[in-house]
C-alpha positions as CSV (number, residue, x, y, z in Angstrom):
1,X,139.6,90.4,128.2
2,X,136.4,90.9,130.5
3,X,135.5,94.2,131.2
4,X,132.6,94.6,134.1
5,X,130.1,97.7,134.7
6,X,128.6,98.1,138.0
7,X,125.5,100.0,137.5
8,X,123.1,100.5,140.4
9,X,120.0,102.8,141.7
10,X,119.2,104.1,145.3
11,X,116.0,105.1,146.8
12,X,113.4,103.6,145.8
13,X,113.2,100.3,143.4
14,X,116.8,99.7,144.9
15,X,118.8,97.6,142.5
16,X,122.2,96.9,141.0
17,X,123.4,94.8,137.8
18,X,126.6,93.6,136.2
19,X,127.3,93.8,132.7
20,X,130.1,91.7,131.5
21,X,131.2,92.8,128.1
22,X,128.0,94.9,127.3
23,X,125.7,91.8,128.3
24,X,123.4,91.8,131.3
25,X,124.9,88.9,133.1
26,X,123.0,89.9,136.8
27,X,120.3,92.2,137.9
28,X,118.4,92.0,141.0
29,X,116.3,94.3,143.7
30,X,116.2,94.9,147.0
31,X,113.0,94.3,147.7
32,X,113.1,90.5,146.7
33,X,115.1,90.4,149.5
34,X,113.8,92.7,152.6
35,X,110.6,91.6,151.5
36,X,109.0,94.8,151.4
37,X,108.1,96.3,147.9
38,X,109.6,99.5,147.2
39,X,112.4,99.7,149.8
40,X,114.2,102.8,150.0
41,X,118.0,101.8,150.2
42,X,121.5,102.9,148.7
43,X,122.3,100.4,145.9
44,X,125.7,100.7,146.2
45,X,125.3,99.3,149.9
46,X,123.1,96.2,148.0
47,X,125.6,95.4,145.5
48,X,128.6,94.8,148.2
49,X,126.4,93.2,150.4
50,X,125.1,90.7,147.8
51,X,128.6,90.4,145.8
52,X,131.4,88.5,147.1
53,X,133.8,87.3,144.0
54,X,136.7,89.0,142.6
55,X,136.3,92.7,142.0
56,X,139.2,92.6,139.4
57,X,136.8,93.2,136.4
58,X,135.0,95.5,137.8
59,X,136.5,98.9,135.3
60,X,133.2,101.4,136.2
61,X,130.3,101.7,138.5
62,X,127.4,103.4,136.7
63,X,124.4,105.5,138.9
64,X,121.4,106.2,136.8
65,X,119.4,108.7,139.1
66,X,121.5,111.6,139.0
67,X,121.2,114.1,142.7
68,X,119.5,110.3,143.7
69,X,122.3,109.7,146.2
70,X,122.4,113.6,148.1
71,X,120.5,115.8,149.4
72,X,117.4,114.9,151.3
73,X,118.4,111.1,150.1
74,X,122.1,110.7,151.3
75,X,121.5,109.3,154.8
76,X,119.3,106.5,153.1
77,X,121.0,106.5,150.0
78,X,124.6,107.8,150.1
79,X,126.4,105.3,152.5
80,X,130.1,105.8,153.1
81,X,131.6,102.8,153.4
82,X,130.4,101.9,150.2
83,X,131.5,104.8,148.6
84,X,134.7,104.0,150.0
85,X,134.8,100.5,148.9
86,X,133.6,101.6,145.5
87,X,136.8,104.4,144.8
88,X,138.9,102.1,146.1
89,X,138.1,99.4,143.1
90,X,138.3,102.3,140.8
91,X,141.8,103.2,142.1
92,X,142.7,99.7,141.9
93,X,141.5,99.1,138.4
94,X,142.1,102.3,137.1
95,X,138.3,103.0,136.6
96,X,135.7,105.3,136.5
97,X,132.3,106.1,137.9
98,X,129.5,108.0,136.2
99,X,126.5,109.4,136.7
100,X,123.5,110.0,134.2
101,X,120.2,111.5,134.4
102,X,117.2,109.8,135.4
103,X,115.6,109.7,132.2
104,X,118.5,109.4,129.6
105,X,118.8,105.9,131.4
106,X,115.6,104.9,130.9
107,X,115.5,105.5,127.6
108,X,119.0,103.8,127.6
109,X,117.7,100.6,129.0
110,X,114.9,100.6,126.4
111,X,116.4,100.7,122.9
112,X,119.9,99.1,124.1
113,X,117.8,96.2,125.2
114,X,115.7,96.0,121.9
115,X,117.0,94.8,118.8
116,X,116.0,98.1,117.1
117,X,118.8,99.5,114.7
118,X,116.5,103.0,114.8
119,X,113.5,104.2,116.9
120,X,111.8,106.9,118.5
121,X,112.0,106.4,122.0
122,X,109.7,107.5,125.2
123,X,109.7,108.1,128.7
124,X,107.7,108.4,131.0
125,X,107.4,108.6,134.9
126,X,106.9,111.0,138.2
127,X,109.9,113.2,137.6
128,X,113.9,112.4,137.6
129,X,116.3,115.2,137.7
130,X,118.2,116.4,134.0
131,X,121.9,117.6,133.8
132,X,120.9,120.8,134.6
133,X,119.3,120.2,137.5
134,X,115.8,120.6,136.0
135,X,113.3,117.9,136.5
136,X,111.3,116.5,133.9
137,X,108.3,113.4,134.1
138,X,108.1,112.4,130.0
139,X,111.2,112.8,127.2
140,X,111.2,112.0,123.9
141,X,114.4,110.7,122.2
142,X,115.6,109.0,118.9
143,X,118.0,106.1,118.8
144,X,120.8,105.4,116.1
145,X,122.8,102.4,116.8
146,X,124.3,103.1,119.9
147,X,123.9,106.6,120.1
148,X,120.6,108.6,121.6
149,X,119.5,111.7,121.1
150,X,117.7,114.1,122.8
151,X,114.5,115.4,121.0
152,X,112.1,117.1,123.5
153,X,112.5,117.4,127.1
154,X,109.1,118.4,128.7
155,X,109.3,119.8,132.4
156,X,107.6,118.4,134.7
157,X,105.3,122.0,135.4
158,X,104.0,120.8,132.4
159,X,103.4,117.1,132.6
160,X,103.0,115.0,135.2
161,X,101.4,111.3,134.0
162,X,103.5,109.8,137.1
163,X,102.6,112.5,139.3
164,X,98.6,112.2,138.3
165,X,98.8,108.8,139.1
166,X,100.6,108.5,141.9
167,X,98.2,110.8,143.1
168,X,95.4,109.7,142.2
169,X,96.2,106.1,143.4
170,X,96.8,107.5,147.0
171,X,94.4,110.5,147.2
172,X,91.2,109.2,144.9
173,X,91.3,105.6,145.2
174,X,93.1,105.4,149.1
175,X,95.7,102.5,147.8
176,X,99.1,102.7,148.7
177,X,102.2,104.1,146.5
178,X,105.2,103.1,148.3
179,X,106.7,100.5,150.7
180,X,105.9,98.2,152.3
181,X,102.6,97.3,149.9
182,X,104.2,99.0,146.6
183,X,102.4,100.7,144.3
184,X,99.4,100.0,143.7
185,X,98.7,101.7,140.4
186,X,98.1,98.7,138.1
187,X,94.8,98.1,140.6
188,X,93.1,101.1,139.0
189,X,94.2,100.4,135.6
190,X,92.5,96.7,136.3
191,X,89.4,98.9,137.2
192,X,89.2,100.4,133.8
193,X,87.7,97.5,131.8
194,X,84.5,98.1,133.8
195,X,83.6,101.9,133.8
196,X,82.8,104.4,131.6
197,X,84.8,108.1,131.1
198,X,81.9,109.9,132.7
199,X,84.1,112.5,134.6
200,X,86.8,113.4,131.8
201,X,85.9,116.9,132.5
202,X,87.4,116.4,136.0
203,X,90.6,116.3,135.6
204,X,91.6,119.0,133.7
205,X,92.0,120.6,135.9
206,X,92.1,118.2,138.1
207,X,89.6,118.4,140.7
208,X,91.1,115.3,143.1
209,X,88.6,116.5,146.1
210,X,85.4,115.7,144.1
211,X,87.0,112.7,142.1
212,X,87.9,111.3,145.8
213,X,83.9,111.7,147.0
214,X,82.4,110.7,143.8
215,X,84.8,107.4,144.1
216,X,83.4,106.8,147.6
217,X,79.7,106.5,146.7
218,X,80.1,103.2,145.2
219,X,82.2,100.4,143.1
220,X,80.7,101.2,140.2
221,X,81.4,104.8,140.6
222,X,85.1,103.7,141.4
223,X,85.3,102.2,138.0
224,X,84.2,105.4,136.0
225,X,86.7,107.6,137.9
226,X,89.4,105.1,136.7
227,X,88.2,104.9,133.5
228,X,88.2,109.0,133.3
229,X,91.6,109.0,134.4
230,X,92.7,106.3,132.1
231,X,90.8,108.2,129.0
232,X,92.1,111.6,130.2
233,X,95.8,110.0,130.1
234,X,95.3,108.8,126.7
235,X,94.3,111.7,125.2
236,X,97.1,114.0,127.1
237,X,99.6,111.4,125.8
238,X,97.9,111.7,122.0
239,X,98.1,115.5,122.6
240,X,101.8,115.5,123.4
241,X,103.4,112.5,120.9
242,X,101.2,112.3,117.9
243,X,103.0,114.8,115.7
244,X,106.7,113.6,117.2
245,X,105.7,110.4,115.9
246,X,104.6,111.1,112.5
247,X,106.7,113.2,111.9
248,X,110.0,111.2,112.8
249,X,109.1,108.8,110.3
250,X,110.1,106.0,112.9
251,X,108.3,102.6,112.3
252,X,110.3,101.6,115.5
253,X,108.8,102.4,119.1
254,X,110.5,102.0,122.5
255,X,108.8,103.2,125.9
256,X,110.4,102.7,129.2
257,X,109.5,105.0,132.9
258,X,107.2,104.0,135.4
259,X,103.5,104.7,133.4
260,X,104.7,102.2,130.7
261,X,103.5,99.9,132.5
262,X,100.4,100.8,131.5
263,X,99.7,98.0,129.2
264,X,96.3,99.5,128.4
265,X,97.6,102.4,126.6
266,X,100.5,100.6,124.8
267,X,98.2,97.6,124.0
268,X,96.1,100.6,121.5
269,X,99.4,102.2,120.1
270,X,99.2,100.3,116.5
271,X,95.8,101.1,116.3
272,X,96.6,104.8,117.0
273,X,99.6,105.2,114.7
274,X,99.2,102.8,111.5
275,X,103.3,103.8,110.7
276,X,104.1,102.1,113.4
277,X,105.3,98.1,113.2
278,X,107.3,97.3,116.2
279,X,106.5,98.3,119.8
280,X,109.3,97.4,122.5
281,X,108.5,98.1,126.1
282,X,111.8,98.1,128.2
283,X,111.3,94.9,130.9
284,X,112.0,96.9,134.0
285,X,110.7,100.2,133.2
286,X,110.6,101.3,136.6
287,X,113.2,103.0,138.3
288,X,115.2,99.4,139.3
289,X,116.4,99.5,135.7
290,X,117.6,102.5,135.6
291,X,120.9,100.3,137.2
292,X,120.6,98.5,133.8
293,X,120.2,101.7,131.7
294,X,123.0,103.3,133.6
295,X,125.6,100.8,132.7
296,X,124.1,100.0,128.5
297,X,124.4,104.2,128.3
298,X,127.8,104.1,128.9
299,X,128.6,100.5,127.4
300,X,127.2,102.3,124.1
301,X,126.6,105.6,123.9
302,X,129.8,106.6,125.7
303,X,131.8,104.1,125.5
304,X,131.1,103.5,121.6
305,X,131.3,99.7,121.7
306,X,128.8,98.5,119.1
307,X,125.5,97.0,119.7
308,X,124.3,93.6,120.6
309,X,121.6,91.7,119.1
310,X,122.0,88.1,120.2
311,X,118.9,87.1,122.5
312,X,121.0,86.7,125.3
313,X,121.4,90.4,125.5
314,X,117.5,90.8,126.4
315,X,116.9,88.0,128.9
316,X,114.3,88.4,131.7
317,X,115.3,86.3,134.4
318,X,119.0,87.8,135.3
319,X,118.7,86.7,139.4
320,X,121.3,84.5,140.7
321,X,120.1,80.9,140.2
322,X,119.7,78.5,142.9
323,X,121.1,75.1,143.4
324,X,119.8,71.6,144.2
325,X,121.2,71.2,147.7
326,X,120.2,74.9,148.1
327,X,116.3,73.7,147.5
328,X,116.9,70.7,149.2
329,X,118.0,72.5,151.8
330,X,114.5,74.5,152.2
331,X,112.4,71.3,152.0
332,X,114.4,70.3,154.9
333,X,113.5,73.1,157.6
334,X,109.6,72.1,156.9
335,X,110.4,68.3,156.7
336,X,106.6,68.4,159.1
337,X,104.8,70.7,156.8
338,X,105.3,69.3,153.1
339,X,106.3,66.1,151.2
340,X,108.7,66.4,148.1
341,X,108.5,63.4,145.1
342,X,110.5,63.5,141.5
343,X,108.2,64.0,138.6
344,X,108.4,65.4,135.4
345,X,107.0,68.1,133.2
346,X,104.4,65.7,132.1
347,X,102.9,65.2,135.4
348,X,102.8,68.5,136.2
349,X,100.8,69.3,132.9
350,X,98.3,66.9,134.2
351,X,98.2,68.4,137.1
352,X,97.0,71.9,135.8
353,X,94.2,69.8,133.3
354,X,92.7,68.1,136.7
355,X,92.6,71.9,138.1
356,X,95.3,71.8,140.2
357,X,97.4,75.4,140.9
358,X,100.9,74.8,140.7
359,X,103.4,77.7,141.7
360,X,106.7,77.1,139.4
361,X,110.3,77.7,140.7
362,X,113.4,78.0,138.6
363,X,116.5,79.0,136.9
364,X,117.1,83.5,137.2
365,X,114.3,85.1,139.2
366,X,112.7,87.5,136.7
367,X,114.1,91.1,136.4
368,X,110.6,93.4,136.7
369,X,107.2,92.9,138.6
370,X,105.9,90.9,136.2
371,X,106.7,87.2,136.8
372,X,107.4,85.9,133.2
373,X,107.6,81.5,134.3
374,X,110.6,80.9,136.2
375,X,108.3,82.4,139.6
376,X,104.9,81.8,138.6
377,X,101.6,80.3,139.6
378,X,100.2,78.8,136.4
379,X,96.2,77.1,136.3
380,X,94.3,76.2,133.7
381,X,92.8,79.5,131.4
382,X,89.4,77.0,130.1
383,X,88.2,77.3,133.8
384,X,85.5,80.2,134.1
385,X,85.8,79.7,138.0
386,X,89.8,79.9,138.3
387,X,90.0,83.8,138.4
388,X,87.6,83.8,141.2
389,X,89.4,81.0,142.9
390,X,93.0,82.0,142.7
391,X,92.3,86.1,143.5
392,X,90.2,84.3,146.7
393,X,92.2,82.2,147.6
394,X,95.8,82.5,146.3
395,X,96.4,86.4,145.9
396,X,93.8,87.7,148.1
397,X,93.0,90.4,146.4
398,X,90.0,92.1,144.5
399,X,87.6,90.0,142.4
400,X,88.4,92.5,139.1
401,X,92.2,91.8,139.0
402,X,92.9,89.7,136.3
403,X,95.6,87.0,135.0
404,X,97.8,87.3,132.6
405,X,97.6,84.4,129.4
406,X,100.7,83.0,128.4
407,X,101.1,82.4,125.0
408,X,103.5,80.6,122.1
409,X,104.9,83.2,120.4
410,X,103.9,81.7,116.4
411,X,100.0,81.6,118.1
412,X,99.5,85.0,118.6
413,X,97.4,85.8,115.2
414,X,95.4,83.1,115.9
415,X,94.2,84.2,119.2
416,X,94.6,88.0,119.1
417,X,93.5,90.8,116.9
418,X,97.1,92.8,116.7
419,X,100.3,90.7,116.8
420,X,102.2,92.4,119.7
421,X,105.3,90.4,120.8
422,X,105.1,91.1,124.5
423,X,107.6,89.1,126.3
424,X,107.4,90.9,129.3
425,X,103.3,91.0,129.6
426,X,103.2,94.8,127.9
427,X,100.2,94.8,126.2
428,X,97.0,94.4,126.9
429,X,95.5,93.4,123.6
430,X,91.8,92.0,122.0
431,X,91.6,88.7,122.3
432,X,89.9,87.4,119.0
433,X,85.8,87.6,119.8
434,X,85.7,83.9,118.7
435,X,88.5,82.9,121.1
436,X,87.2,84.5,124.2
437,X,85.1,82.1,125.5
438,X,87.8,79.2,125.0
439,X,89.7,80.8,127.8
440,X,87.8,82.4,130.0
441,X,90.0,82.9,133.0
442,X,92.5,85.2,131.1
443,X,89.8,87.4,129.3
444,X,89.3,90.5,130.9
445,X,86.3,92.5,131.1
446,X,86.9,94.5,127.9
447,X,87.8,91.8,125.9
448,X,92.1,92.0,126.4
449,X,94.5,90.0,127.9
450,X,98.1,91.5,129.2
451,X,99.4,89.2,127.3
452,X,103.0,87.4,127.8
453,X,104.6,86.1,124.2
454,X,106.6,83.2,124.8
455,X,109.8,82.6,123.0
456,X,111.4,79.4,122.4
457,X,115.0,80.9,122.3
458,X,114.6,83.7,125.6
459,X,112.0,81.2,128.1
460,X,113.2,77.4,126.7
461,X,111.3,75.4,130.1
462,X,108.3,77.7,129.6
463,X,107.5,77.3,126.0
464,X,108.3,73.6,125.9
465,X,105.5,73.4,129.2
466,X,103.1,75.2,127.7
467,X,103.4,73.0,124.1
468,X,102.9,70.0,126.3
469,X,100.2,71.8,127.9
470,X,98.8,72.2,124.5
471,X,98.7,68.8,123.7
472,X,96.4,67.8,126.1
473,X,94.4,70.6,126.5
474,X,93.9,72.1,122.5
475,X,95.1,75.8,123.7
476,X,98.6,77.0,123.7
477,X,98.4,79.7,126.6
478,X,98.4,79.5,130.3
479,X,97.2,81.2,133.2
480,X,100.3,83.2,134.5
481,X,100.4,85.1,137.6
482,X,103.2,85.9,139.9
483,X,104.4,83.7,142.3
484,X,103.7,86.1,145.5
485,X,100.8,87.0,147.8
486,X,100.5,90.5,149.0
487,X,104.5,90.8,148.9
488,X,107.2,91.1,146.4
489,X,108.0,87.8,143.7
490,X,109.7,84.8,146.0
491,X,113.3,84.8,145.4
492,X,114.6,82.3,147.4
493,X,113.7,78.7,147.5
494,X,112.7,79.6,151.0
495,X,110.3,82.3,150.2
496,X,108.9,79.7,147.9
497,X,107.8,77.3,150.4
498,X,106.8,79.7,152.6
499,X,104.6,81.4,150.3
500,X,103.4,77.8,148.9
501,X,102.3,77.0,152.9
502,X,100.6,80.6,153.2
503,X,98.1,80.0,150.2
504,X,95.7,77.6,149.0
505,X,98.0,77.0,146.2
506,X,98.1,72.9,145.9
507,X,102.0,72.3,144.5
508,X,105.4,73.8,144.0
509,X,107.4,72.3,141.2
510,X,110.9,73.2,141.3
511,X,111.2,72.4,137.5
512,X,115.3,72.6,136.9
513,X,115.2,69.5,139.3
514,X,111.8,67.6,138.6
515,X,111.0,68.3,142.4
516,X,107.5,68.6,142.9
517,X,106.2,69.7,146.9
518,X,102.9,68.7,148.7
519,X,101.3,70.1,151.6
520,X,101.5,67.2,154.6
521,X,97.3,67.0,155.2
C-alpha cells in the first residue's frame, strides 16, 4: 500500500515535498520558479498549483513552521482555498494534518536524512517559534533511531547566530537578506579567508554602528570585520556546545538551520572535538526543508515506522525531471540564437581541458542552494585564471567569491587534510599544502575548498564525468559552481538557455540526452 505525506513551508524559502512510504520522492521551491530568491508565499498554495495527479495517497499534510501560516503571515501565507482543498483530501482519505515547531523539524530533516543510528543533533538559525509559543534561534537534541529528544532549548534573548548575521549582512556590510537577491550571507563568510579578527572586542556587545563605519573605510577593513564576526561566532558557538558534546559521548554529529551553512565553522569541527568521527550537515538546512523535516518527524518519530538507510533516502536532486521533447522544445523558441549537435560525455571532457565553461543540465534539479552537478557550470580547477574569468564573466560577482571543487569520494585523503564526506558542499576543509597549487581555481585564500564529495551510488552521471575528467587531466575534482547568475539555480530547460545566452558561458550540455548547445556567432 502507498501511503503519501504532504509536507510543506510558507513564508519565506517556500517549498513543499512528497514522501511516499518514508522516502523523499519530490521536493522543490518556489523560488526556482518565480525566479526571485526568497519568495514569500503560502506552500500549500505551491503544492496544488504544481501537483496535478491523483490525491488518493495523499494520508497527511505536514507544516514545519508552526504560527508560520497566522498572524502577521496569513494573508501571504494562509490561503483559503487551499486550506480548503487540503481538508477536503483529509476528509476523503481519512487523514490528518500536523504541525511541528520550527526547529524540532530541522533537526528532524537532519538525522532522518543521515544514516546515523545515534547522534547529537544541532540547530541553528534566526528564530522559529516552540510549542509553547516561545521562540528560540539554536536547540540541541539527541537522536535514537527514530525518536528525537529534546536536550537544551536556548531562547532566542540569549542567542541569536541567525539574528547577528542577518544583521550584520544588511546593517555592516549593506548586502541584501531577503527577496528578490536572497541572502547574501555566504558573501561575508567568502570574505573571511582574507582578514584578520582585529575587532573581536566589537561585538560583544555588539557595537553594529562603529563595525558599519570601520567597514566603510576600505576592502581590507571589510575583510577584518568579517573575519571578527566569523571568530566571535566560533567562539560563542564553542562557549555554548563544547560541554553538550563531550559530555553526550556522541561520536555522531548532525547540524541543520540556516548558519549551517557556514561551512567555515563546520569545516573545523573534527579538529575541535577529537570524539567526534562523523559530521552530517542536513542538505537543505534552510527553512525550505523544514517541508522535508515536517513530513520524516512524523514518518518516524510519530508515526513509529522504522528508519531507512538505503541511499535513495538521502538523494539531492528531488525536482521533477524534464523530458527530451520538453528540452527540445526550449532549443526551439531560440532556433536564431543557438545551435544544438549530439555528443557525448567524452567530448564534453575535452571541452573543459581546452578551457571551455560548460553549464550541465539534467535529471532532479538539486534540493538546497548549492548546485551539486545535475545544474552546474563546471571548468577546469588547473587554470589559475578561471576564478577571475568565470566571477567576471559568468556570475558577475566579487573577485573573492570562490568555486567549489568537486571531488571522487575514495580521493578525499589524498587531496585534503581531514576526510569530511560532504555531499552537499558543507565543509570548507585544508586542501593538502602539496596539492594546492595543482588546482588553483578551487583553492581559496586560506588554504580550503567547500568541498563537494562525490558518490558513485547518490550522483552516478557526475562521478563517471569527473573519472573521465581524470583521465585526461591527472586530477579527479572539478570546478563546480551553480548554474545561475545573480538569480536562483535554472530549473527549467528554459531557464537554462536563457541563462546560457545571458553569460559568457560557451556550452550547455543536456547530459541525460547527449545534447550539447552553441551560441549562433
Amino acid at each position: 500500500m502507498i501511503m503519501k505525506i504532504v509536507g510543506f513551508q510558507s513564508g519565506h524559502d517556500v517549498a513543499y515535498c512528497i514522501l511516499e512510504n518514508g522516502i523523499p520522492i519530490l521536493h522543490e521551491e518556489l523560488e526556482r520558479f518565480s525566479r526571485r530568491k526568497m519568495e514569500v508565499g503560502d506552500g500549500l498554495k505551491f503544492f496544488f498549483s504544481r501537483f496535478s495527479e491523483n490525491t488518493n495517497d495523499i494520508k497527511y499534510f505536514t507544516f514545519g513552521n508552526l504560527n508560520g501560516r497566522t498572524g502577521k503571515w496569513q494573508s501571504r501565507c494562509g490561503e483559503k482555498e487551499s486550506d480548503d482543498k487540503m481538508k477536503k483530501i483529509l476528509r476523503e482519505n481519512h487523514g490528518s494534518f500536523y504541525e511541528f515547531p520550527h526547529h524540532l523539524c530541522h533537526a528532524a530533516n537532519a538525522f532522518f536524512t543521515s544514516s546515523f543510528d545515534r547522534s547529537l543533533i544541532i540547530t541553528l538559525d534566526g528564530g522559529g517559534f516552540e510549542a509553547d509559543d516561545s521562540v528560540t534561534s539554536f536547540t540541541i537534541s539527541e537522536g535514537i533511531g527514530n525518536k528525537i529528544k529534546r536536550i537544551k532549548v536556548f531562547p532566542i534573548s540569549e542567542i541569536d547566530f541567525g539574528g547577528l548575521w542577518n544583521d550584520a549582512t544588511k546593517n555592516i556590510f549593506s548586502l541584501s537578506v531577503g527577496p528578490p537577491k536572497g541572502s547574501q550571507e555566504g558573501t561575508v563568510m567568502a570574505m573571511v579567508a582574507l582578514g584578520e579578527p582585529k575587532y573581536l572586542n566589537l561585538f560583544n556587545p555588539y557595537r553594529r554602528s562603529k563595525l558599519h563605519s570601520i567597514a566603510n573605510l576600505s576592502e581590507q577593513e571589510k575583510f577584518n570585520v568579517a573575519t571578527s564576526l566569523q571568530k566571535f561566532t566560533e567562539d560563542t558557538f564553542l562557549n555554548y556546545v563544547s560541554k553538550y558534546i563531550k559530555k553526550s559521548g556522541h561520536e555522531n554529529i548532525c547540524f541543520s538551520g540556516g548558519v549551517s551553512l557556514n561551512s567555515v565553522m563546520l569545516g573545523k569541527l573534527k579538529s575541535w572535538f577529537p570524539q567526534i568521527k562523523n559530521v552530517f550537515c542536513d542538505p537543505v538546512p534552510y527553512d525550505a526543508g523544514l517541508a522535508l523535516g515536517s513530513a520524516r518527524y512524523l514518518w518516524h518519530h510519530v508515526l513509529e515506522y522504522p528508519r531507512i538507510k538505503d541511499i535513495k533516502n538521502m538523494p539531492p536532486y528531488l525536482g521533477k525531471i524534464y523530458l527530451k521533447k520538453d528540452i527540445k522544445s526550449a532549443c526551439k523558441s531560440y532556433i536564431n540564437k543557438i545551435k544544438v549537435k549530439k555528443v557525448d560525455d567524452d567530448k564534453v571532457v575535452k571541452l573543459i581541458d581546452d578551457q571551455k565553461i560548460v553549464s550541465v543540465f539534467g535529471g532532479g534539479s538539486e534540493s538546497g542552494r548549492r548546485a551539486l552537478g545535475n545544474r552546474s557550470i563546471l571548468a577546469d580547477p588547473r587554470n589559475p585564471e578561471m576564478k577571475k574569468i568565470i566571477n567576471e564573466k559568468v556570475k558577475h560577482r566579487e573577485w573573492f567569491r570562490p568555486f567549489a571543487p568537486s571531488i571522487l569520494e575514495e580521493k578525499v585523503t589524498d587531496w585534503f587534510e581531514d576526510n569530511y564526506k560532504s555531499p552537499y558542499m558543507s565543509f570548507a576543509v585544508k586542501f593538502k599544502k602539496e596539492k594546492r597549487n595543482q588546482v588553483p581555481a578551487v583553492v581559496h585564500y586560506d588554504g580550503t575548498g567547500r568541498l563537494q564529495t562525490v558518490n558513485e551510488v547518490l550522483s552516478p552521471w557526475y562521478y563517471n564525468f569527473i573519472k573521465k575528467w581524470e583521465l585526461i587531466s591527472g586530477v579527479p575534482i572539478l570546478l563546480n559552481t551553480s548554474f545561475n547568475d545573480s538569480e536562483p539555480i535554472v530549473e527549467t530547460p528554459e531557464d537554462a538557455i536563457r541563462c546560457f545566452l545571458g553569460t559568457q558561458i560557451d556550452y550547455l550540455y543536456f547530459f541525460d540526452y547527449g545534447l550539447l548547445v552553441e551560441k549562433l556567432i
